[in-house]
Every structure is written in C-alpha cells, then in structure tokens.
N, C-alpha and C positions, 0 to 999 in steps of 0.2 A: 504494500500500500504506500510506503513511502516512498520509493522508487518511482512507482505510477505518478504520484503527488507531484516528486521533485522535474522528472521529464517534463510533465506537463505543463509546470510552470517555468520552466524555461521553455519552451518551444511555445508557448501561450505568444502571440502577438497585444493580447488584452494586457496581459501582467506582464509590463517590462524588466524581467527578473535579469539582472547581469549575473549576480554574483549572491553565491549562498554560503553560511558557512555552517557546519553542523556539529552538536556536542551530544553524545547521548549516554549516559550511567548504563554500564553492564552489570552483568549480574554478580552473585558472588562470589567468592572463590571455591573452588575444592580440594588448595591444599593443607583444609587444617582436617584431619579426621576425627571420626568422631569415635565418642567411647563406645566399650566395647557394648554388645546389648545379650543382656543374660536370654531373652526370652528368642536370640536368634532370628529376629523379625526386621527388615533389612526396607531403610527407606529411598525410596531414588530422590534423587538433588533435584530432579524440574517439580519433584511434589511439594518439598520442603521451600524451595526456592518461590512459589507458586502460593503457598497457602504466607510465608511470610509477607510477600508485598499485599495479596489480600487483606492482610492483618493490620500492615499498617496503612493501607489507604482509608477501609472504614471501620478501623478501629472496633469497640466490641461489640456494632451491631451486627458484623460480619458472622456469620454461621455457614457450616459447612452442609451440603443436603446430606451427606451418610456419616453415621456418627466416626469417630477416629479410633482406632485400634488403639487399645491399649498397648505400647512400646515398651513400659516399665520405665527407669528411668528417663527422665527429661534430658532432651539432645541437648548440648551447648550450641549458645547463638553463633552461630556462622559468621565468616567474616568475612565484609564484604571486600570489593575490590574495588584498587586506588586507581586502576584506568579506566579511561575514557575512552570513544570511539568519535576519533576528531574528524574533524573533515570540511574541503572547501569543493565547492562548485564553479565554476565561475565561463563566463559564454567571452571566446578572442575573436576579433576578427582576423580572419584569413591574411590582410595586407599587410599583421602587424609583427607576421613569425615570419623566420628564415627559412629561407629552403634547406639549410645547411650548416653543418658548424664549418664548413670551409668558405663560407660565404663573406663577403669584404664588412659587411656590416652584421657581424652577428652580433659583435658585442653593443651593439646601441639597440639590440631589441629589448622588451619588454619582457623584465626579469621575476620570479617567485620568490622569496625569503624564506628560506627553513629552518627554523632553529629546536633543536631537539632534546631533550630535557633529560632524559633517562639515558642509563646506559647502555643501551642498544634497541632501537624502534625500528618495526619492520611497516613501511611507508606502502601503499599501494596505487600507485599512477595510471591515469587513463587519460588519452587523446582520442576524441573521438570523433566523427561526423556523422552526421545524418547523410543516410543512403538514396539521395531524392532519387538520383538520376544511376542511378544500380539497380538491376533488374538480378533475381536471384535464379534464375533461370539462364541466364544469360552467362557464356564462357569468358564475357571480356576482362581483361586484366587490366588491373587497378593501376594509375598515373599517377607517379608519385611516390614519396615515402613520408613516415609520421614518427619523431621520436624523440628523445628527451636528455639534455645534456648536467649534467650534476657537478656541481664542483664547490670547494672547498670558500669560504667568505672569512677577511680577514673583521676581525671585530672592529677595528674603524671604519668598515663598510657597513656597519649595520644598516644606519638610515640612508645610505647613499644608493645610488647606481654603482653597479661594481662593474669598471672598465676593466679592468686588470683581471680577464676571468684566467685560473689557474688550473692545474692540470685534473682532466675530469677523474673522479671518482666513481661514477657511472657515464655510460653512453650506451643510448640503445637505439635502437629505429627498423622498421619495419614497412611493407610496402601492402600494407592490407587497407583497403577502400573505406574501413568503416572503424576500426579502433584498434588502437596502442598500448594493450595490459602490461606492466611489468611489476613486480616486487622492488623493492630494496632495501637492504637491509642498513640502517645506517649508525654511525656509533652519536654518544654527544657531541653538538659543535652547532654551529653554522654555516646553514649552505644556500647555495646560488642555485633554480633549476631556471633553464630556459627551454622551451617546448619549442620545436623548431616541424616544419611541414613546408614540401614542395606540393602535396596531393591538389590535384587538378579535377576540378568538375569536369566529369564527362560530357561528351555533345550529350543533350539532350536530343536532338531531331537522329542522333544514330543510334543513341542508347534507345529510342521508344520503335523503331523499326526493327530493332532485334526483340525485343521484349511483346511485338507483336505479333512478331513470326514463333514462337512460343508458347502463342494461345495464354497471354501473360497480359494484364494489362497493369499492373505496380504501377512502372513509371507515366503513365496515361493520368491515372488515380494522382500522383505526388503533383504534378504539373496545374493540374485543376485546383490543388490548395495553393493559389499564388504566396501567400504567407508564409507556409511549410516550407514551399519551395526557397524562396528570398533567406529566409533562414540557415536552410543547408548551404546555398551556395558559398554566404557571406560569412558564417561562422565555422570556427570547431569550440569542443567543450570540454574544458579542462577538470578531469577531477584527482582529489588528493583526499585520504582517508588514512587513517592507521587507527592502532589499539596504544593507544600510552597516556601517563601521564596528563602531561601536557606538550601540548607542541603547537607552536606559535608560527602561522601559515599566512603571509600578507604579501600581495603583488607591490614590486615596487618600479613606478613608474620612472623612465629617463629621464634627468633632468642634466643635461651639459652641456659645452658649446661644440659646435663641429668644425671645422674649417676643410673643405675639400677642395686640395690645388692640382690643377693640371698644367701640367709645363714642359713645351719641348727641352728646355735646357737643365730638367731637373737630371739627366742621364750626363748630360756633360759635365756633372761635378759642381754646376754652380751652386753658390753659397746661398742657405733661406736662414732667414732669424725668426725667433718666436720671441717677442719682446711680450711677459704679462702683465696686469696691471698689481698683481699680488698677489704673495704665494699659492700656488694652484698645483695639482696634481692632472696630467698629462699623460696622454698616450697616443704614441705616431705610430701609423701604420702606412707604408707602401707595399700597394698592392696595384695589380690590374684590372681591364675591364671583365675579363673574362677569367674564368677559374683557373686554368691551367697557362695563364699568357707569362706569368714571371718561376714559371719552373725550371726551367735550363736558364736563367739569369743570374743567381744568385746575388741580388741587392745586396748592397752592405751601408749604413746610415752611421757617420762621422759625427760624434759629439764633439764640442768646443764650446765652452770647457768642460773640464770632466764630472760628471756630475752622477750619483748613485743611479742607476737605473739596473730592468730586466728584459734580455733582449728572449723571441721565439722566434723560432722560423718555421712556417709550417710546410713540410718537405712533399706534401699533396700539392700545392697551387703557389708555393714559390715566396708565399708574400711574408714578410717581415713586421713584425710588431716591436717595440720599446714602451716601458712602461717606465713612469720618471715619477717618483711617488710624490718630491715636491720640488718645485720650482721657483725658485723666488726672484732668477735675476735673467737676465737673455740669452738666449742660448742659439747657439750659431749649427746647421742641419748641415752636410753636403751626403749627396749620393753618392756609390760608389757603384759603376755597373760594368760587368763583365759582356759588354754587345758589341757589334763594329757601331762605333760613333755618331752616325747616321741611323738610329734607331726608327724603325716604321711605326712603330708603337707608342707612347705615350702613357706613364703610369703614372697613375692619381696618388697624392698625398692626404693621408687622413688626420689630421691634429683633432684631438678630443683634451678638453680639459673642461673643470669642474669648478672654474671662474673664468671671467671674460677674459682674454690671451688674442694679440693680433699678429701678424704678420709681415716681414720685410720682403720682397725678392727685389732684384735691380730691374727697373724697367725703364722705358725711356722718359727723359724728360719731356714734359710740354704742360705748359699754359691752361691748354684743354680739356689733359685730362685728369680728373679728379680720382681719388684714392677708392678701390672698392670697399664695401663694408671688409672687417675683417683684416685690411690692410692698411699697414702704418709706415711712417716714415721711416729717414734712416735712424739706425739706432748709433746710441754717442760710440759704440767700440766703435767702428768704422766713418766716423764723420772727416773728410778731408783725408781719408786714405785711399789708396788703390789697392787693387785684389785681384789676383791671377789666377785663372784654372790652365792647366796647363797637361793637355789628352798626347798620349803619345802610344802607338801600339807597334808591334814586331815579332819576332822570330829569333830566337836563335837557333844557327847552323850549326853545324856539321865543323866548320872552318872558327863557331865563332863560339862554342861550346867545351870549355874549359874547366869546368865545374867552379868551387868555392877557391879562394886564396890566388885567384889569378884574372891576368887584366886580357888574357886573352876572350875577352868576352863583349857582347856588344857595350857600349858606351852611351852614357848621355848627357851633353855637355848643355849644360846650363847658366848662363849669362843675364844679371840685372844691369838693365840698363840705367834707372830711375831707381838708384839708391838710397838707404834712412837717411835723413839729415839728422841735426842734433835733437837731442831726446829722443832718438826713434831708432826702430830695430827691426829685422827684415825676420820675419817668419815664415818658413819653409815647412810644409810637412808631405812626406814622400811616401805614396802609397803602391805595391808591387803585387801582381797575384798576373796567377797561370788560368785563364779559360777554360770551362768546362768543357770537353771534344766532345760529341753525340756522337761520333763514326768513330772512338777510343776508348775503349774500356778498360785501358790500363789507366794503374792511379797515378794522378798527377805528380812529378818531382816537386821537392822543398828548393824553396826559392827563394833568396836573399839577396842584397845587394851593400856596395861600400860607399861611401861618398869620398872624394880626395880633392885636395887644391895642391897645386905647383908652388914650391916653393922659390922658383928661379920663374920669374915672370919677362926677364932679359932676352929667355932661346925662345917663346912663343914666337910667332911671325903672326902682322897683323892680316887679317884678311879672316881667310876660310881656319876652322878650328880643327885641330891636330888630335889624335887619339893621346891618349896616355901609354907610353909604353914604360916596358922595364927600366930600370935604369936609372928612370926622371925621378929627382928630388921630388917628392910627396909627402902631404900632410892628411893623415885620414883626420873627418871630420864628424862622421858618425855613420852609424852599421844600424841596418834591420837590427831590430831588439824584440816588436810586439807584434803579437799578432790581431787584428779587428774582423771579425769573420771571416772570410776566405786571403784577405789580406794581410801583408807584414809591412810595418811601415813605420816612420820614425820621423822626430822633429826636432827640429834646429833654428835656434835664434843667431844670426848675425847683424853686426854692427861695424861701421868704421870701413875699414880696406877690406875685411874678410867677407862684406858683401857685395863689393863689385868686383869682385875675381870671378875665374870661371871654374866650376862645378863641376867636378866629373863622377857623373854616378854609373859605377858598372854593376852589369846587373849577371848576378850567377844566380844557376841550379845543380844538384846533382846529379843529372843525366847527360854523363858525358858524351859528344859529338853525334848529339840527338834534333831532333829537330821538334821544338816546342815555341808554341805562341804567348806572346808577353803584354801585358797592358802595366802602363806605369801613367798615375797621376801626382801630378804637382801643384801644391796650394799653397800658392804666394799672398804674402798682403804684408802692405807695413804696418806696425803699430807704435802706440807710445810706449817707453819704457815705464816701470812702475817708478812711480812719486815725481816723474818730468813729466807729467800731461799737459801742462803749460805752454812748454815748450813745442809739443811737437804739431806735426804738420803745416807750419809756418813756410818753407819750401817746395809743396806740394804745387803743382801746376793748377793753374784757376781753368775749367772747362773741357775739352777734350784732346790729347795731343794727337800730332799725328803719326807717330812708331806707338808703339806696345812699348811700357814700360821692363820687359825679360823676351830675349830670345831663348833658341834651344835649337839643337841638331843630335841626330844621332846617328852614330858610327860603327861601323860593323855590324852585321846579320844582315839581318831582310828586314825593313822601318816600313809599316804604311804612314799614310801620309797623317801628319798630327794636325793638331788644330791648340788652339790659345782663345780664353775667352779673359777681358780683361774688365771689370766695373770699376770705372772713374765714380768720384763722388757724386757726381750729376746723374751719369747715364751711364750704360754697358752694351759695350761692341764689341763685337765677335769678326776673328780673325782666323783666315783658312789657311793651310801649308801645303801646298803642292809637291809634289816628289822630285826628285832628280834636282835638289837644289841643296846647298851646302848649311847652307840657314833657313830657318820657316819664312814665308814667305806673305805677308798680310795682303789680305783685301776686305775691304770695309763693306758690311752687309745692312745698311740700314733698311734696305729696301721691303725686308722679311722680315723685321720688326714686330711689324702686326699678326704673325703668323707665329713666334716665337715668345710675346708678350705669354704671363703669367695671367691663369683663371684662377680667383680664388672663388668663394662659395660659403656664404657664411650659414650658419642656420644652429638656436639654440632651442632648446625646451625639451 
C-alpha cells in the first residue's frame, strides 16, 4: 500500500511531489531470548510482537477474541530496536545527470550527501524510469546506461558542492530501460553519490509499430496519458533507503563559478592567469570536445608559483584535472602539449572555483574592444614585462644520438636579445619530453638535457651560431632535475652578462643511435627581483618592437620548423620559423588575430 501510495504520488501531475523522505520504527528485536518455559509451550515473535503494539495502541480496552494460553511464567519485555528504515524519494530531470563519469562536466552535476552514523549500513539505491515508450513484448534493446558513482566527502565539504570528487568507492551502471538496483554496503563517514544516465527515450512512432505488430497495445495506452507520458520522458526517480540508525540523506545543489576558455594558443604554451578576488578553492580541468579527443595527447598544466594542489588524469578520455584547495594570490597556467604545433583541434579550459576568480590571456589591444565577463586585466606580476613561448620540435639521429654525458647530441642555442635591466632578472624555464608513437609500442627512452654557456666569448664568430663541441671552455648552468607529468624540466634565473650570452641546451636520451622525436619548450619572461620592484621595468620598450625580444636555432638531428610566440605589455604577436634557415625567422600574423583571440564563458550558480 505504501509503494502504490508513494508511485502514485509522484507520477500524480495533481500533487506536484518532487521529493519524499521516509522514517519508519521497525519492529523488535530477536536477539535477546527469552526464559526458558517449564510448561514447553513455545510463542512465535509476529504473535508477541502483534499482541504488544495492540496493547499499547488501545491500551486496556484492547481484548483479544480467544482467550491466551496459559505460558506459566511471564515473558520478559522484549527489546525493541534502535533502527530505522530511512529513506529519500526524490523525481531528476533527465538534463540534469551525466551521461558519464568520463564526461567533461561530471563534476558540476547535481550531487547526494550521505552521511552514515553507525558502523556499517547497508544503503539500497535505485535509478529508475518509467517504461512509456517500452513495449514488453517487444525484442528492442534498451539506449543507454543508468548508474551510480560513490565517493569519499572531505568534512569541509559538508555544506559545499564537492568539486574535488575522489576516488570512487563504488561505481556501478547498467544498461537496462527501466531500473538500476544495487546494494552497498558502507562503513561511517561521509559520502558524495552522483547518479549519472545516458538512457534515451525510444522513438515512440517505432516503439508503437513494433508493439502493434505484437497484438500489444502498452505503448498506444502510455501515449494517450499525455501527462504519464511528459513524465517519463523528462524525468528519472531516484531512491535511497536502508535499515540504520540514523543517516542523514540531502541533495546538494551547485553552487560555483565556471569559466570555460577556448583558445587556439592555449597548445602553444601561452601563459593564462587566474587572478581571484579572495581566497577560493579551485579546480582546472582541460579536456576536449569529445571523449576520447585528448587521449594520445597527454596534456600537462604548469603551475607558477608552486602552490599545494592534486593532479588526475583520467587515462579513458585523456583529460586532466588539478585541484588547488586554496588560493589566495594569482597564479600563472601554461599548457604543455605533446601534438605537431599546428593542432586541428582546440581544447577547452575548465576553471571552477567556489568565489568569484577572473581571468588574464594576452589579447590584442584596441579601443573597441571591451573585457569579457570573466576576464580581467593585466595582472601586476607581468605589468611592463615581456614573455616568450618558445615551441621547438625534432628528432634525434642515428648521427646525432649519443646518449647522456655527451655533446654529441642535437643542440639548442638560445639567445636574448632584450635583456633584464636593473632590478630585473630573466626567467627561463625548460620543458623536454619524448611523444607518445601510436605505430611504437616500445617504451619510450629517459630523456634529459644540460644547459652550458662559453666561457671564451673571443672564438664565437658573429653571424650564424656554432654547435658546442668538445674541447670548448664550458660552464654548465643547470640539468633536468624534475619531472611534471610526462615532462623533465628545470628553471633558471639570470641577471647581468649571464643573460645575454648564448644558451646551449643539448638534449640527450638513452637510446643510443636510435631515432626518437623531441619537443622542447621554452618560457621566457623578465621579472623584478625580490624587494627592487621599484626599480624595475623602467627600460622596457613602450609598445611593440619590431624583432622578438630571444632568438633560437637548432643544430644537429632533424628540427621541424619552430615557432616563438612573444606578449608585449600591450599586445601579443606570434612569430613563425621557416626551415632551412640558421636563425628562426619572424613574420608578423596580425591578420589571424581574430581567429586566435581567447573565448572565455562565464557562468555561476
């Protein structure tokens, strides 16, 4: 009766019932036994159990029709039981669950709160939908799946939305048309469930031609209750019940900000800032449009400065998450991508945080045009600085594959042209990794690289740049040390003469006279030294020059062709490198601008 009651009143279009919750006293217990009984006359629990609630609902007008058997002693009172039979109801609509936990937005859907009281409750979960457009007669196979992901909630997530979901403790799902049973058993804590559903209404005009040819008229019959129908389509209905204690069952709605950036330059290494307005808790995610678009990519996202976070990669659909618990001051993004340069694709950036948080990228200057929501100025690190990305990819040979401790190896010579002035200091950070091969199933070699300056600047000859060979007085300047996901890469502050010299970074593996493909990125930018910020950017050029503040060339192996993207304080131009040339070679791309220009996308609630 209660069942009949509770469907009916959710599917009722009269009683707009969303959400039920239910408490009901069970009965009592049967582990205390009872004395022994001399006369051997033996009473069952649902009689006892039966005549006690009789007793006490009408008290001692109550009488029984046949009189009671003498037992001889009196039973002792039975004890009852401290569980409950908890339970929520509650009607989602369809638009408001994931198809998926591999989906780019799982974590912004509409989450459960469980919190479980006792030392071990056994929970019982149903997903379900009404069957409008399902004919039971009919062979067709259900569209879709329906299932339920469970995971672990930190206690300062109580009252919040929990972006940071952590690794499931359950996952289930299933691809049946009409519902999603499963058990759980779970210990004390609190936990996150999100119900997640791809299931697709059937055609109705093909579901009712098979159900006709059947000698079946169901789906004829559902179609005719327009009400019934609009119900199934639009809804499923979530239930949650168990036997315990207590346990505390509440939907908790999202409340955060979103920022979704698309950017062709976001593959090129350029720099994004998250400047917020006060301490907030964050999480970036780059992913793609489609599920499986950044799986042979391996993303890799560069923090500046270093700041506590938790990185995941989910090795189905390629995409990468950071979770930053708290944030108080600006923090500088760059991509790291393992593609040819030229990427046909384009991967969205997802910033979630839990107070308002804005956005920098370098875009062009003009008059006209005005800041998107979401997007803010330059922030003070970078005010009257310049900043270089600097893409360079290749090969080494056979000829040019020497393994570790040796210069027989390609080279890459790096030159600032637009050095620190006083108070200022040039920041280099050098990022190396080996591409994933699809046609290679061997593992890739360990890759490192050295950096050296000349110490005899006299033998250079000006013009074209010269390899480093043996012999030549050298000063190492720093070596691979760290690794950042598939990358090794290391950073260096110069100042004075040590940053207008030329750079020589040779890059080794240990696959000797092998032939492997190389990406190396380079992230220039000046800043101020600590406690001279006064001082600096005083010599900085006012507007846009016309060289590239750093060249670069590389020498030995097979080089494609590189590219240098540079943002001046104002604006940021991109500059291309042609092959067969001793130095990269610029040409100014304002014209693609608009095609290259940063989308951001604000949206909070």
């Amino acid at each position: 009766a209660a069942m009949a009651l509770l469907r009916s009143a959710m599917t009722s279009p009269l009683l707009p019932l969303k959400e039920l919750k239910v408490a009901l006293p069970l009965a009592m217990a049967a582990d205390e036994a009872a004395p022994p009984n001399p006369t051997g006359a033996t009473e069952l629990n649902c009689e006892v159990e039966e005549k006690m609630r009789m007793k006490r609902t009408f008290g001692s007008t109550w009488r029984t029709a046949t009189p009671e058997p003498d037992t001889g002693p009196v039973l002792s009172t039975p004890r009852l039981r401290k569980q409950r039979l908890l339970g929520l109801a509650q009607r989602w609509p369809r638009e408001q669950l994931a198809a998926s936990p591999n989906a780019a937005d799982f974590q912004e859907r509409p989450q459960v709160r469980l919190e479980i009281f006792d030392e071990h409750t056994e929970l019982f979960l149903a997903l379900s939908a009404l069957p409008v457009c399902k004919c039971p007669s009919s062979d067709a196979s259900p569209e879709g799946q329906m299932g339920f992901w469970i995971c672990e909630c930190p206690e300062e997530q109580r009252d919040k939305h929990q972006l940071d979901l952590k690794a499931a403790v359950h996952v289930s799902a299933s691809t049946s048309h009409a519902e999603h049973l499963v058990s759980v058993a779970l210990p004390r804590g609190l936990y996150t469930l999100v119900p997640f559903s791809s299931h697709q209404v059937a055609d109705a005009t093909r579901i009712k031609a098979q159900c006709r040819k059947q000698l079946c008229g169901c789906v004829d019959l559902n179609l005719h209750q327009k009400d019934f129908y609009e119900l199934g389509t639009r809804f499923l209905y979530l239930s949650i019940w168990g036997e315990a204690t207590e346990i505390s069952i509440q939907a908790t709605q999202p409340w955060f900000q979103r920022l979704r950036l698309r950017w062709p330059l976001l593959t090129a290494a350029m720099p994004l800032w998250l400047c917020p307005k006060a301490a907030t808790e964050v999480l970036i995610c780059i992913t793609g449009d489609e599920e499986e678009s950044l799986r042979h990519s391996e993303p890799c996202l560069d923090l500046w400065p270093l700041v506590p976070h938790r990185r995941v990669r989910n090795e189905r659909t390629g995409a990468l998450r950071i979770h930053i618990p708290r944030l108080t001051g600006n923090l500088r993004i760059t991509c790291m991508w393992q593609e040819p340069q030229d990427c046909e694709r384009t991967p969205q950036l997802l910033v979630y945080s839990s107070d308002p948080l804005e956005a920098f990228a370098p875009r062009k200057s003009s008059p006209e045009l005005s800041l998107p929501p979401g997007a803010c100025e330059m922030p003070r690190e970078i005010q009257n600085f310049w900043q270089s990305s600097v893409l360079c990819a290749g090969s080494w040979t056979s000829g040019f594959s020497s393994g570790f401790g040796s210069l027989r190896n390609p080279q890459v010579v790096l030159e600032v042209i637009r050095g620190p002035s006083r108070g200022e200091e040039l920041q280099l950070e050098i990022y190396l990794c080996i591409p994933a091969r699809k046609d290679k199933e061997a593992a890739r070699p360990k890759a490192s690289f050295t950096i050296f300056a000349r110490q005899e600047e006299s033998g250079r000859a000006p013009g074209a740049p010269e390899r480093l060979a043996e012999g030549v007085l050298r000063r190492e300047l720093a070596r691979a040390k760290t690794a950042v996901g598939s990358y090794v890469m290391t950073s260096l502050s110069l100042c004075g003469a040590e940053s207008r010299q030329q750079l020589y970074c040779v890059l080794q593996n240990d696959a000797l006279q092998e032939t492997w493909p190389w990406q190396l990125r380079i992230l220039a930018r000046i800043r101020a030294k600590d406690g001279e910020a006064g001082q600096a950017g005083l010599s900085q050029p006012v507007g846009t020059p016309d060289e590239p503040p750093l060249r670069c060339a590389v020498l030995g192996g097979w080089a494609e062709p590189g590219r240098i993207y540079t943002c001046w304080p104002e604006l940021a131009e991109d500059e291309t490198a042609g092959r067969g040339v001793e130095h990269l070679s610029y040409a100014w791309m304002r014209d693609e601008w608009s095609y290259e220009a940063p989308q951001v996308d604000l949206s909070s609630g």
